[in-house]
LUMTI-761442 format. One record per residue (C-alpha): x, y, z; chain; residue number from 0; residue in three letters. Coordinates in Angstrom, 1 decimal, padded with zeros to 4 digits. Layout:
REM LUMTI-761442
{xx->X, yy->Y, zz->Z, c->A, k->NUM, r->ALA}
...
***
This chain:
REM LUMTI-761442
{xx->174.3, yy->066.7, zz->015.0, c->A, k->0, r->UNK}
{xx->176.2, yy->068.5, zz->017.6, c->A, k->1, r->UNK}
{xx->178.0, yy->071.0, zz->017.3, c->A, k->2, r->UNK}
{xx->182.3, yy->070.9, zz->018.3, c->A, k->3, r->UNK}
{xx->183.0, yy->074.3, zz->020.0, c->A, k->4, r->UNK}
{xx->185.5, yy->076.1, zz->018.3, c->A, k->5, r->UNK}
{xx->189.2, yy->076.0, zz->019.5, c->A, k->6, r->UNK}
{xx->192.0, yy->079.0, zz->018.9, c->A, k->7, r->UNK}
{xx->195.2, yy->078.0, zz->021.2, c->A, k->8, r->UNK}
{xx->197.4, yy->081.3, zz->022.0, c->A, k->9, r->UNK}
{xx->200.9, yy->081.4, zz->022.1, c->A, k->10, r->UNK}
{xx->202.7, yy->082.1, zz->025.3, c->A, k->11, r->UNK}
{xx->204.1, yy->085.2, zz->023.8, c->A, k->12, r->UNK}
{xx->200.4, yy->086.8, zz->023.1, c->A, k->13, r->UNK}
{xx->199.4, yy->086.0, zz->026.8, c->A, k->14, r->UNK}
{xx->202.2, yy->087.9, zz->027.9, c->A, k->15, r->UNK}
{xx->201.4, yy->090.6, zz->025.8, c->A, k->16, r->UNK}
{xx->197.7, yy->090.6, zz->027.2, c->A, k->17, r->UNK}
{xx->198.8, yy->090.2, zz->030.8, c->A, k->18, r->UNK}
{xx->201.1, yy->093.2, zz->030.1, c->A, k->19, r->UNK}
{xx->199.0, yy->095.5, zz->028.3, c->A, k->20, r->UNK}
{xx->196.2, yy->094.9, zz->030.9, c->A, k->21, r->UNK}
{xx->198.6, yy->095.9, zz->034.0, c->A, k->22, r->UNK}
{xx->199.8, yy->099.2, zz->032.5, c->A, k->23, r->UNK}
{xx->196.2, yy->099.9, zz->031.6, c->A, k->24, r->UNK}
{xx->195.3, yy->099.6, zz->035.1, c->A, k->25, r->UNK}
{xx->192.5, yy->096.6, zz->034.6, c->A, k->26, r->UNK}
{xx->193.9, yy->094.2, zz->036.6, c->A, k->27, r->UNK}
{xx->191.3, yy->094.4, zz->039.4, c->A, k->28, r->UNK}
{xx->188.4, yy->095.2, zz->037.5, c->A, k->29, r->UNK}
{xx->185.8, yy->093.7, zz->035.3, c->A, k->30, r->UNK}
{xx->187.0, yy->093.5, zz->031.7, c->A, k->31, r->UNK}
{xx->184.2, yy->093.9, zz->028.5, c->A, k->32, r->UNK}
{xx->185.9, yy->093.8, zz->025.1, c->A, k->33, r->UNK}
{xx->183.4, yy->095.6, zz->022.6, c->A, k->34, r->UNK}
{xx->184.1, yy->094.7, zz->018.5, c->A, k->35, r->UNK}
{xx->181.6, yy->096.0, zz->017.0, c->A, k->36, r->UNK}
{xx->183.2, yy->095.7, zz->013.4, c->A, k->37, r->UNK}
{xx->182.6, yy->093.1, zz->011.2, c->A, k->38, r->UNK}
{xx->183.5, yy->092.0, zz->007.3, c->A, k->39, r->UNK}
{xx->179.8, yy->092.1, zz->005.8, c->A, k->40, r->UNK}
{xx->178.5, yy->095.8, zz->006.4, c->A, k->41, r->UNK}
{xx->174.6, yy->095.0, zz->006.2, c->A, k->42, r->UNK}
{xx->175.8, yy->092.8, zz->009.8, c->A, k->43, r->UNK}
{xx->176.5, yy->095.9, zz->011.3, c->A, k->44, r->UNK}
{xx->174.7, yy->097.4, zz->014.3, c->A, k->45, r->UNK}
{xx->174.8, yy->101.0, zz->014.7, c->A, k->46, r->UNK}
{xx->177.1, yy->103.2, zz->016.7, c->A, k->47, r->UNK}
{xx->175.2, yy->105.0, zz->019.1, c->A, k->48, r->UNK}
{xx->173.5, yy->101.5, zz->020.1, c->A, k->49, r->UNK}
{xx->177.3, yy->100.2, zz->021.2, c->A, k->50, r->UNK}
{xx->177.8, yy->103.1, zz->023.2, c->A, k->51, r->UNK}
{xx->174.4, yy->103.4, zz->025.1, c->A, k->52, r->UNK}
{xx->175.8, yy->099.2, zz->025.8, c->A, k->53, r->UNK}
{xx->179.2, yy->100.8, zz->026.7, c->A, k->54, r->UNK}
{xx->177.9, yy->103.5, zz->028.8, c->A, k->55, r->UNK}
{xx->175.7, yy->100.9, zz->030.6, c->A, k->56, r->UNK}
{xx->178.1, yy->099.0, zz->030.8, c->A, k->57, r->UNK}
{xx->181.1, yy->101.5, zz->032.6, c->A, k->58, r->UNK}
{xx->178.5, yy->102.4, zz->034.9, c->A, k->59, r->UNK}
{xx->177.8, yy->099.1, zz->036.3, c->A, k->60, r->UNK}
{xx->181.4, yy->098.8, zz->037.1, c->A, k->61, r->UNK}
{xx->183.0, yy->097.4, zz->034.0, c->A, k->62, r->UNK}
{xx->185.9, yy->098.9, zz->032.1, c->A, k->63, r->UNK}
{xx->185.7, yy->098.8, zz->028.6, c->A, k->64, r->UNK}
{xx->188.1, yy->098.4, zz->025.6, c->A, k->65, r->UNK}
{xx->186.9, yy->099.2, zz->022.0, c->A, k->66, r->UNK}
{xx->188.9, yy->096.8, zz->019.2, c->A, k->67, r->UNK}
{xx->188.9, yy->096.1, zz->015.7, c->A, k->68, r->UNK}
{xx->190.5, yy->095.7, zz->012.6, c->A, k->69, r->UNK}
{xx->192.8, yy->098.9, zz->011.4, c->A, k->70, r->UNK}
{xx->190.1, yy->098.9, zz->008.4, c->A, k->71, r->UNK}
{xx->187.7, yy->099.7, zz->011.5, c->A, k->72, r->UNK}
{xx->189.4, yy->102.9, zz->013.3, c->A, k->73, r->UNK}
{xx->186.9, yy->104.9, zz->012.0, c->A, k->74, r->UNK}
{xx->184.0, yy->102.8, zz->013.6, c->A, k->75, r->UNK}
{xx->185.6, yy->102.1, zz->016.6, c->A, k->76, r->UNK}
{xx->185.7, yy->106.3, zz->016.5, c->A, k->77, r->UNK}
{xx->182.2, yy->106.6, zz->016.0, c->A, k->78, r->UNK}
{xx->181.3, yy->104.4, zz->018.9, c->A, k->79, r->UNK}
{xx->183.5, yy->106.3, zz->020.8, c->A, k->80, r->UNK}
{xx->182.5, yy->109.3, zz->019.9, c->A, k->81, r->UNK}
{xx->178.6, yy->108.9, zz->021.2, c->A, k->82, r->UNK}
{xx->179.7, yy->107.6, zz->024.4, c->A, k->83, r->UNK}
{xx->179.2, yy->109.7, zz->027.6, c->A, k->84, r->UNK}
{xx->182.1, yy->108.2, zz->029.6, c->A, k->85, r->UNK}
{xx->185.8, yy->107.4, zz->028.3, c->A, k->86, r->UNK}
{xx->186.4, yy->104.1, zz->026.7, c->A, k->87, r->UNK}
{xx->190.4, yy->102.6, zz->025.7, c->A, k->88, r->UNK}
{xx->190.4, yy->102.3, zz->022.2, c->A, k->89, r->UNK}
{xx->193.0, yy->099.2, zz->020.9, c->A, k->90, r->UNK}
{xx->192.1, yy->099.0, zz->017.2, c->A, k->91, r->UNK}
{xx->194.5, yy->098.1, zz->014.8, c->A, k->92, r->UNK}
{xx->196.7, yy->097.5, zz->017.3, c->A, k->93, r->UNK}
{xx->197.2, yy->094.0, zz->017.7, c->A, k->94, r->UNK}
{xx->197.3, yy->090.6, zz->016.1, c->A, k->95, r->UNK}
{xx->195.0, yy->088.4, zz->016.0, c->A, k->96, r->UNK}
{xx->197.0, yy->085.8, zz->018.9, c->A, k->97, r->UNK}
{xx->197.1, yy->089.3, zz->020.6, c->A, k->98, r->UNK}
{xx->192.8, yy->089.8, zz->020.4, c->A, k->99, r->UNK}
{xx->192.2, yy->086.5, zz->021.3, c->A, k->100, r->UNK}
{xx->194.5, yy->086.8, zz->024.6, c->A, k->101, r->UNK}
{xx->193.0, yy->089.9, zz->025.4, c->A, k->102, r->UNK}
{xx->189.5, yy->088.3, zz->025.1, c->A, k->103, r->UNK}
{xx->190.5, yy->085.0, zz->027.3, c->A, k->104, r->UNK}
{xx->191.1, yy->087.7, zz->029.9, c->A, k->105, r->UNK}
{xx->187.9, yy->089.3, zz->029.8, c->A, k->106, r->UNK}
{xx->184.3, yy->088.9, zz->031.8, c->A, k->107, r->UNK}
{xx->182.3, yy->089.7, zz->028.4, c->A, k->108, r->UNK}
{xx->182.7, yy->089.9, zz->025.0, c->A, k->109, r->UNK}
{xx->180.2, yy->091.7, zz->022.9, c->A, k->110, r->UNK}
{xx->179.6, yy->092.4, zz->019.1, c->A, k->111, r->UNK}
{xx->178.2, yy->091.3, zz->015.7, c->A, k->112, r->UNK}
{xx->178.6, yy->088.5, zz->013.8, c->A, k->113, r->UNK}
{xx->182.1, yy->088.1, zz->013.1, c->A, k->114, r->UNK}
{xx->185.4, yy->086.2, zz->013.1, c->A, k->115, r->UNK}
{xx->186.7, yy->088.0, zz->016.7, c->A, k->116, r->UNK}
{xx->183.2, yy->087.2, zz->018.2, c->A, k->117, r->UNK}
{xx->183.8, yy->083.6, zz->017.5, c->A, k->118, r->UNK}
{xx->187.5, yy->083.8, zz->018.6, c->A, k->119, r->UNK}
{xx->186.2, yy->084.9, zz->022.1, c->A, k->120, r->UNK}
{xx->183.3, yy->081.9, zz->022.1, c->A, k->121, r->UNK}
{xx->186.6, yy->080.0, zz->021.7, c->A, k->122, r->UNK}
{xx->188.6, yy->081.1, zz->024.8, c->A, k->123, r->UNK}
{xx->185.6, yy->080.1, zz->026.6, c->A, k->124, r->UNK}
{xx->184.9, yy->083.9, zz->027.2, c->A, k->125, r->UNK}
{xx->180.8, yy->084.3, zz->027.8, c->A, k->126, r->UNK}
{xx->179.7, yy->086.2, zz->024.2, c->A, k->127, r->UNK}
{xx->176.9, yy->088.6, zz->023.2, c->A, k->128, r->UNK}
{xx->176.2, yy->088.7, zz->019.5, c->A, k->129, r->UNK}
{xx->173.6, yy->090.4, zz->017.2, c->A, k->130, r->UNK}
{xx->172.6, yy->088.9, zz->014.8, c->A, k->131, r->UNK}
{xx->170.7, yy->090.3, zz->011.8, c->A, k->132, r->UNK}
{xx->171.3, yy->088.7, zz->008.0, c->A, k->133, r->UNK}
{xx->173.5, yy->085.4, zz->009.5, c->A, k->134, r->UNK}
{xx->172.0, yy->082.1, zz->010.7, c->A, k->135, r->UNK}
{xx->173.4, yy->081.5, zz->014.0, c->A, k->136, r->UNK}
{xx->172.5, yy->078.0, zz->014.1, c->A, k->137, r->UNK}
{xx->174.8, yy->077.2, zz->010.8, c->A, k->138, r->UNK}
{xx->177.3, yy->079.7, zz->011.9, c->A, k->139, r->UNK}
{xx->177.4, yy->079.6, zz->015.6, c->A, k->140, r->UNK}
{xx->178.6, yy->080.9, zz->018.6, c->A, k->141, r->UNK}
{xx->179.0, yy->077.0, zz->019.4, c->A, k->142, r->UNK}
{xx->178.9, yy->076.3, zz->022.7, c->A, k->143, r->UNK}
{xx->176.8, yy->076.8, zz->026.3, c->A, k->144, r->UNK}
{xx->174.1, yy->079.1, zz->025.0, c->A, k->145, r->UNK}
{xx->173.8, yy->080.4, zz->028.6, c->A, k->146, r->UNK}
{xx->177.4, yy->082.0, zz->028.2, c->A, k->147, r->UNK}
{xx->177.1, yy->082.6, zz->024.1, c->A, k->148, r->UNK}
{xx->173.8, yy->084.6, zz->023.7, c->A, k->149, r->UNK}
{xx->172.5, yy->085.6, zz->020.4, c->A, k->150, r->UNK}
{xx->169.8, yy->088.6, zz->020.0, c->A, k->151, r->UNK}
{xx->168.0, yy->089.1, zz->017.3, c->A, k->152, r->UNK}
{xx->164.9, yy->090.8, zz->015.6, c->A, k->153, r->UNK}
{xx->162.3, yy->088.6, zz->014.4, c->A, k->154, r->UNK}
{xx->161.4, yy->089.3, zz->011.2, c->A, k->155, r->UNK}
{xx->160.2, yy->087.2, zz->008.1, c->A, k->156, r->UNK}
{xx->163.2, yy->088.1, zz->006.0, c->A, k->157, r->UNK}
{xx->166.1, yy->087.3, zz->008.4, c->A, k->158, r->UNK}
{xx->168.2, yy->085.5, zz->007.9, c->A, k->159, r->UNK}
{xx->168.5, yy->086.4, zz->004.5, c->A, k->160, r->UNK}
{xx->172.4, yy->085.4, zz->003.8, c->A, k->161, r->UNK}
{xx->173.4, yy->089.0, zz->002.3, c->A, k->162, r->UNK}
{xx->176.2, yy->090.4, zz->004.5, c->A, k->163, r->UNK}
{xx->176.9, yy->092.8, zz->001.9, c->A, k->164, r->UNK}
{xx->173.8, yy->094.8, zz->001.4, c->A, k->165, r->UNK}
{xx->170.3, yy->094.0, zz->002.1, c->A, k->166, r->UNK}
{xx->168.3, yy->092.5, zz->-000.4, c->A, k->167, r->UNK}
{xx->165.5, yy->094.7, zz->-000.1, c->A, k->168, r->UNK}
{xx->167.6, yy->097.9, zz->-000.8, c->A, k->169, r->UNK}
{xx->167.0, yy->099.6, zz->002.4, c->A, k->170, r->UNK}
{xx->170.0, yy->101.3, zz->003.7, c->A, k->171, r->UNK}
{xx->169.7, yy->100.2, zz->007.0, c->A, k->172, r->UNK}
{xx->169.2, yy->096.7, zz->007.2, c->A, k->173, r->UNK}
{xx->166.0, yy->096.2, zz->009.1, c->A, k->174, r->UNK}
{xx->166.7, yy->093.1, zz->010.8, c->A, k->175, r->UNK}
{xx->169.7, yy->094.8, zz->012.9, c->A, k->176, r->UNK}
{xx->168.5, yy->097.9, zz->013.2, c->A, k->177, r->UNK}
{xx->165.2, yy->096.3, zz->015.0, c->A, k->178, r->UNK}
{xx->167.8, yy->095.0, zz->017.5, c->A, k->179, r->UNK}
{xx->166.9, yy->097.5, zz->020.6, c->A, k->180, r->UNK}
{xx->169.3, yy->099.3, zz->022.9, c->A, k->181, r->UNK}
{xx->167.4, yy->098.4, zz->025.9, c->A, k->182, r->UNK}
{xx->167.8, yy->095.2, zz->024.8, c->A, k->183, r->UNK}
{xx->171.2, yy->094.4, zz->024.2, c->A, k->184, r->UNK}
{xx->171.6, yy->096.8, zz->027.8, c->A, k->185, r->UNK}
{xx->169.6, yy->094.5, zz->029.5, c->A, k->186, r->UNK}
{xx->171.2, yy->091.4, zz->028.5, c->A, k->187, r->UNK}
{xx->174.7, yy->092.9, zz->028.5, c->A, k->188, r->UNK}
{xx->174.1, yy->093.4, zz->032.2, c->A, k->189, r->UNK}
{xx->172.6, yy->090.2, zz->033.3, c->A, k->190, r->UNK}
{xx->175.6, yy->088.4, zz->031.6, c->A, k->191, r->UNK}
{xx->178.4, yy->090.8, zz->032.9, c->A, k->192, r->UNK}
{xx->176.0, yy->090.0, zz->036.8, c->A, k->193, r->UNK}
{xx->176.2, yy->086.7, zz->036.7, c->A, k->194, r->UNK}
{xx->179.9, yy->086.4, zz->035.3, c->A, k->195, r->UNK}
{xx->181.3, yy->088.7, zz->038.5, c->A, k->196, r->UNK}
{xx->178.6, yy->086.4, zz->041.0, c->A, k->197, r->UNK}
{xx->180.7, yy->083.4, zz->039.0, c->A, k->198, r->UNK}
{xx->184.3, yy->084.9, zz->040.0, c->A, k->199, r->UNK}
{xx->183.4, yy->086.0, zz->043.4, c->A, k->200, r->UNK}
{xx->182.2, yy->081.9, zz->044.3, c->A, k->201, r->UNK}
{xx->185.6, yy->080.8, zz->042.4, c->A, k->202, r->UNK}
{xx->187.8, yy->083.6, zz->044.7, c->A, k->203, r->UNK}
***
């Protein structure tokens, strides 16, 4: 059965706010990553100083990055922050969800866990990077080209479990996110954020 690509329409009023909030961050002219790396089960979580090795990489190949999330996820969005080496704009809990989503439809690349904004991004038509760990991306998605909605995962015999609270086998960490490598997700990250800007420089 095929899967129907998921479909969030924006108000004029949020595109106006994203179009805004972009020009008097200066971002106009340059390559746009959006970076949620909250999400509502905590055993999907990745770990901080992964993000912002991805961030870092990121900036450095020319991108400029905005951390967002929920304003239950300042501290997170801190975190990531906080083990970066160059400067990041920080916009959690600061906008809606119309908001997000316009923000996103703006951007070259999305990136994050499993989670409801990931999904709103794979439904502006915004190429998508998610990790994925205790969640079955083939029942839960990204739908869509799976050249511009990538899913990285570890491959291990208990994943996907289903347990987004806690893992099942009482580790702390959940193994099958924390297996997800930084060089990894860099590389990847990268290649997507490459072949986006080769995309917009043929469509100029």
């Amino acid at each position: 059965m095929r899967a129907i690509p998921a479909r969030f329409d924006l108000s004029q009023d949020d595109i106006t706010w994203a179009d805004a909030w972009i020009a008097a961050q200066g971002l106009a002219n340059a390559p746009l990553v959006v970076l949620h790396p909250g999400t509502g089960g905590p055993a999907k979580l990745w770990f901080a100083a992964g993000w912002a090795a991805v961030a870092d990489a990121l900036q450095a190949a020319g991108a400029r990055l905005v951390l967002t999330g929920g304003p239950d996820e300042l501290a997170l969005v801190a975190e990531v922050a906080a083990h970066m080496q160059s400067t990041a704009l920080a916009l959690a809990g600061q906008t809606s969800v119309g908001q997000l989503a316009a923000l996103m439809r703006r951007a070259t690349l999305v990136l994050g866990v499993d989670s409801g904004p990931l999904h709103l991004a794979a439904a502006q038509g915004v190429p998508t990077l998610h990790l994925y760990g205790p969640g079955d991306a083939g029942r839960f998605g990204p739908w869509g080209d799976r050249a511009r909605h990538v899913v990285l995962r570890a491959d291990i015999w208990c994943s996907p479990c289903g347990e987004f609270a806690a893992c099942p086998r009482g580790l702390a960490r959940p193994e099958c996110m924390q297996l997800i490598a930084s060089a990894q997700v860099v590389e990847h990250a990268l290649a997507m954020l490459n072949a986006a800007n080769r995309l917009s420089v043929l469509g100029s």
